[in-house]
C-alpha positions as a Markdown table, in Angstrom:
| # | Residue | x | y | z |
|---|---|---|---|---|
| 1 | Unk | 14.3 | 43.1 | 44.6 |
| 2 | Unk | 16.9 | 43.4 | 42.4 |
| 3 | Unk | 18.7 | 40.2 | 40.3 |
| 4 | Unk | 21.9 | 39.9 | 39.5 |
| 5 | Unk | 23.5 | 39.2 | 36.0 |
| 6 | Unk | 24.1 | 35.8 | 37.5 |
| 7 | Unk | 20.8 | 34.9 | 38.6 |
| 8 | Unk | 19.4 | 36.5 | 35.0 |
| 9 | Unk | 21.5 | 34.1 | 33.4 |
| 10 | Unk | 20.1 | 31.3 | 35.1 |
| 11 | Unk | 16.2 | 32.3 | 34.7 |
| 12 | Unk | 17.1 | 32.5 | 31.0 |
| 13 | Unk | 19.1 | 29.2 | 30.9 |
| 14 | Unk | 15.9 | 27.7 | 32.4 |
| 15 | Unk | 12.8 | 29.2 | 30.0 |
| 16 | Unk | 15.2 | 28.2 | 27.1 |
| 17 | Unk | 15.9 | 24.6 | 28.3 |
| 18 | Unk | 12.1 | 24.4 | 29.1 |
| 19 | Unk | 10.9 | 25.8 | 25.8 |
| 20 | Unk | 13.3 | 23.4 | 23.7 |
| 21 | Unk | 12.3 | 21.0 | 25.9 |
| 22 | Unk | 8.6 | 21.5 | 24.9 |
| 23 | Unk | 9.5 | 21.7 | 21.2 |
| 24 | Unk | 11.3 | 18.4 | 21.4 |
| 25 | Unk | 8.6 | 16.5 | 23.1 |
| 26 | Unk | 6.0 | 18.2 | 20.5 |
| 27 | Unk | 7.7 | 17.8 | 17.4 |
| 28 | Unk | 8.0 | 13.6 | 18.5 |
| 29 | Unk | 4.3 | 13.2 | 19.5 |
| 30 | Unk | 2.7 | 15.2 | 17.3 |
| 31 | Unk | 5.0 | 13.8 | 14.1 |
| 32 | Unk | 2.7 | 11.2 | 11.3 |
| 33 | Unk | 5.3 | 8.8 | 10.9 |
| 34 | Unk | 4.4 | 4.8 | 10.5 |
| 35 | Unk | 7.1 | 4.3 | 13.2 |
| 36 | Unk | 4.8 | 5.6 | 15.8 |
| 37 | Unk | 2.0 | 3.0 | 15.2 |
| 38 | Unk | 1.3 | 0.6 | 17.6 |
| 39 | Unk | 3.4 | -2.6 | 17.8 |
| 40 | Unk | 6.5 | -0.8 | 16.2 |
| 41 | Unk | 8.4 | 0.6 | 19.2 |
| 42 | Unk | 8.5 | -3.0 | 21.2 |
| 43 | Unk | 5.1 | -3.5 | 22.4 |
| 44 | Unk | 3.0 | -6.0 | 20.2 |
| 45 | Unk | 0.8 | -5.2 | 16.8 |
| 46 | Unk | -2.8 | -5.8 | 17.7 |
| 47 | Unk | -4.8 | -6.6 | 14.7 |
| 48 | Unk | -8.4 | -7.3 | 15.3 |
| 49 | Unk | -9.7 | -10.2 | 12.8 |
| 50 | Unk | -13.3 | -10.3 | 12.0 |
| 51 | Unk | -14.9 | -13.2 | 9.7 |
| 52 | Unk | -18.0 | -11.1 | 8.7 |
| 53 | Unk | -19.7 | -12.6 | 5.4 |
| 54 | Unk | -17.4 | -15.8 | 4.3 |
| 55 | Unk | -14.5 | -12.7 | 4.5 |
| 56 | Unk | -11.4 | -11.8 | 6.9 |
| 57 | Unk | -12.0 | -8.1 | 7.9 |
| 58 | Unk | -9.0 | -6.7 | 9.8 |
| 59 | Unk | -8.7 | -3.3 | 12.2 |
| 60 | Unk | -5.0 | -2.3 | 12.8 |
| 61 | Unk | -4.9 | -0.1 | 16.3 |
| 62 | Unk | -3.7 | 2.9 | 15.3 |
| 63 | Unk | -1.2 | 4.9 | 16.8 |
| 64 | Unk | -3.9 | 5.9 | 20.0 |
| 65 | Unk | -4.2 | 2.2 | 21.0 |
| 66 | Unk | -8.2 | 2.2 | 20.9 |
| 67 | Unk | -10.2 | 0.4 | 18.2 |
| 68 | Unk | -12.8 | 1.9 | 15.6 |
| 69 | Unk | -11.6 | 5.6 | 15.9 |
| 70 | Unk | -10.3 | 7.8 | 13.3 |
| 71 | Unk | -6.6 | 6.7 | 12.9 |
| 72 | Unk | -7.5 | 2.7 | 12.4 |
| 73 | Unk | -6.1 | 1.3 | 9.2 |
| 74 | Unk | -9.0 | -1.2 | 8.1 |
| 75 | Unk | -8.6 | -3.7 | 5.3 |
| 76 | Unk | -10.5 | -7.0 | 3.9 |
| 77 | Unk | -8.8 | -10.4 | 2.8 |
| 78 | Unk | -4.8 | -9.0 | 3.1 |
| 79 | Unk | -3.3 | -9.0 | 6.7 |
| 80 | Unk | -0.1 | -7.1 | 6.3 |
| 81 | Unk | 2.7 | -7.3 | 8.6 |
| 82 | Unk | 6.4 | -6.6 | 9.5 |
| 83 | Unk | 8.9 | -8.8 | 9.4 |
| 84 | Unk | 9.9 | -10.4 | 13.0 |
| 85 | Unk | 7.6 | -8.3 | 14.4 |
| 86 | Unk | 5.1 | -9.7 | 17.6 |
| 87 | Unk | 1.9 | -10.0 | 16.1 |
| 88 | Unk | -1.3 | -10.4 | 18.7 |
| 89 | Unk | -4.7 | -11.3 | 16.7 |
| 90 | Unk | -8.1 | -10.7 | 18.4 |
| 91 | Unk | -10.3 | -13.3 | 16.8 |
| 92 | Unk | -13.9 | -12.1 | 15.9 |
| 93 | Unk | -16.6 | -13.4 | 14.4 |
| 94 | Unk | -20.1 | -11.7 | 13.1 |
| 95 | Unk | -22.3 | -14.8 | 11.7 |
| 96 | Unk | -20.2 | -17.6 | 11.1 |
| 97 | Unk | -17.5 | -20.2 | 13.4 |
| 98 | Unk | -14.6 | -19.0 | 11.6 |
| 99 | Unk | -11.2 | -21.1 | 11.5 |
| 100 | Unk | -8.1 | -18.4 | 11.4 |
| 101 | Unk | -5.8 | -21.0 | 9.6 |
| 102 | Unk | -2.5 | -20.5 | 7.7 |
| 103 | Unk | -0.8 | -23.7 | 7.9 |
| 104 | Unk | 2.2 | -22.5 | 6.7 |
| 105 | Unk | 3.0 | -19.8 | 9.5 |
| 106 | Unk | 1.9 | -22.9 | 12.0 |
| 107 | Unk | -1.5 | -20.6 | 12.8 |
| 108 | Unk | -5.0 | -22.2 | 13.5 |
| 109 | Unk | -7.4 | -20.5 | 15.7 |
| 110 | Unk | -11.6 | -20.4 | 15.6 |
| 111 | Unk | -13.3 | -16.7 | 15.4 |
| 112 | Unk | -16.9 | -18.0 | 17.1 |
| 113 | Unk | -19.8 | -15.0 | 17.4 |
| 114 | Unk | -20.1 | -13.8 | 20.7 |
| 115 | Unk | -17.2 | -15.1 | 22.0 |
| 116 | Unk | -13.5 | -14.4 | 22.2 |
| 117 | Unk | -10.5 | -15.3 | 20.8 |
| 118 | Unk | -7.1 | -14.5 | 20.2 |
| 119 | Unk | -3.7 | -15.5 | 18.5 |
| 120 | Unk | 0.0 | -14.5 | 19.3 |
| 121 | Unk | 2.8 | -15.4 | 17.3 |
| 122 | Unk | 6.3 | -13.3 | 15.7 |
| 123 | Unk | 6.0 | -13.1 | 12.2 |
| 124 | Unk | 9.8 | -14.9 | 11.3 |
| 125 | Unk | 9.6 | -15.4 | 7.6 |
| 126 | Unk | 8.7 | -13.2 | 4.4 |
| 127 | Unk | 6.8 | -13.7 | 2.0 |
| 128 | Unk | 3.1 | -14.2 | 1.2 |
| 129 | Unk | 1.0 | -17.0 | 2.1 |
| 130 | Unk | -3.3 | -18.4 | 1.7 |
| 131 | Unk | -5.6 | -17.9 | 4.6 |
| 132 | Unk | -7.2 | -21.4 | 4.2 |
| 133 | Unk | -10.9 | -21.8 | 4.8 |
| 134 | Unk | -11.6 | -25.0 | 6.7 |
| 135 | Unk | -15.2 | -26.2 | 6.5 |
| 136 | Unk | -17.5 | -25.2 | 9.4 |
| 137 | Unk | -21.2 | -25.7 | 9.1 |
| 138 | Unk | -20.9 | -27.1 | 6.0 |
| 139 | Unk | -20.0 | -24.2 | 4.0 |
| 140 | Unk | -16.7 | -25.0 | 1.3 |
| 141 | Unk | -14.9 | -22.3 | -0.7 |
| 142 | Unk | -14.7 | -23.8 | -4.3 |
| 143 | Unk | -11.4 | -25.0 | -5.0 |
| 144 | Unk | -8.5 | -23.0 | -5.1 |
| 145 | Unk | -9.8 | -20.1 | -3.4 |
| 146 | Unk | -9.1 | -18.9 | 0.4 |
| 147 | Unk | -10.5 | -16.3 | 3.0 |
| 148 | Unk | -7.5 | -13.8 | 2.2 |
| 149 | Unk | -3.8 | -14.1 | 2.3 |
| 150 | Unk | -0.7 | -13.0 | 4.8 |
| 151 | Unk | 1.8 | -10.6 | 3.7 |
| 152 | Unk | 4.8 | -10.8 | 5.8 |
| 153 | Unk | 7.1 | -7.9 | 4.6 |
| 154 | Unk | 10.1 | -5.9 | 5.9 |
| 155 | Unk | 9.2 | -2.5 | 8.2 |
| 156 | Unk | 9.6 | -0.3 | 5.3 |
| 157 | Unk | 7.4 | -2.2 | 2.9 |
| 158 | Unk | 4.7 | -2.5 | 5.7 |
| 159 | Unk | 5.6 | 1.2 | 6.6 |
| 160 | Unk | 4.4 | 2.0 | 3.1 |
| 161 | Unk | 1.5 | -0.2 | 3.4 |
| 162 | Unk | 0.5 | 1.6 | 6.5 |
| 163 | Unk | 0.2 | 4.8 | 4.5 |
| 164 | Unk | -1.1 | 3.5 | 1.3 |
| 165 | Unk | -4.3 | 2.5 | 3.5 |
C-alpha cells in the first residue's frame, strides 16, 4: 500500500502532536516546584498534628497525598502556612489529651490517643501567633512558654519554607 503525501503529512502531524503532547504532560508532573504540593492548586493543605512528649509535631502531605513517605515535609513546634489558604488539621495524640489551641486564629480542638480528630479553617490573617497549652492532667507549661507557634505567611514565603525543610 502506498501513501500519499497527504496522508504522510497527517501521520507526521499526529506523532509530533503526540510526542509534544507527552513532553508537555512530563515536564508539568515530573517538575519540583512548591506549587505542586498539596493544598496549593484548590484542594485543602492537610497537616497532620501530633502532641508527642509535651510538643506539636506536624507532617505536611507532600505532593503524593499519602503520609510518612519520602516527600513529607516534617517539623516540631512551627506550623507554617499560606496566607488565605484552606487549612485541614488531623489531630493526633501519642501520650497525652492534647488541646490544639490558638485563641487568636479562633482555633481550639483536643488531640486524644487513640482517637481522632480534626480541624478546618482558612488561614485569613498574617502574621505569627502562640500555640497555647491549656492544662490537661495536670500538667502546666511554666509561664510564658507555649507548645509551638503559627506562621501565617504569603505563598512565596511558605513556598520557601517548603524548600528550606
Amino acid at each position: 500500500m502506498k501513501l500519499g503525501w497527504c496522508n504522510s503529512a497527517l501521520i507526521l502531524l499526529g506523532v509530533t502532536t503526540s510526542t509534544v503532547s507527552l513532553i508537555a504532560l512530563a515536564w508539568f508532573s515530573l517538575r519540583n516546584d512548591a506549587d505542586s504540593w498539596n493544598g496549593l492548586e484548590g484542594a485543602p493543605l492537610r497537616i497532620e498534628a501530633r502532641g508527642s512528649d509535651r510538643d506539636w509535631n506536624f507532617s505536611y502531605f507532600g505532593p503524593d497525598g499519602t503520609l510518612d513517605t519520602a516527600d513529607d515535609v516534617k517539623s516540631t513546634g512551627e506550623l507554617s502556612l499560606p496566607l488565605g489558604a484552606e487549612v485541614v488539621i488531623d489531630l493526633r495524640s501519642d501520650d497525652f489529651i492534647y488541646a490544639f489551641s490558638c485563641p487568636d486564629l479562633g482555633l481550639k480542638e483536643i488531640a486524644v490517643p487513640d482517637l481522632e480528630f480534626s480541624l478546618s479553617f482558612t488561614a485569613e490573617r498574617p502574621g505569627e501567633f502562640n500555640l497555647l497549652m491549656d492544662p490537661m492532667c495536670g500538667f502546666r507549661l511554666p509561664p510564658g512558654e507555649t507548645m509551638g507557634r503559627i506562621k501565617v505567611a504569603s505563598a512565596s514565603e511558605f513556598h520557601q519554607w517548603l524548600r528550606k525543610h
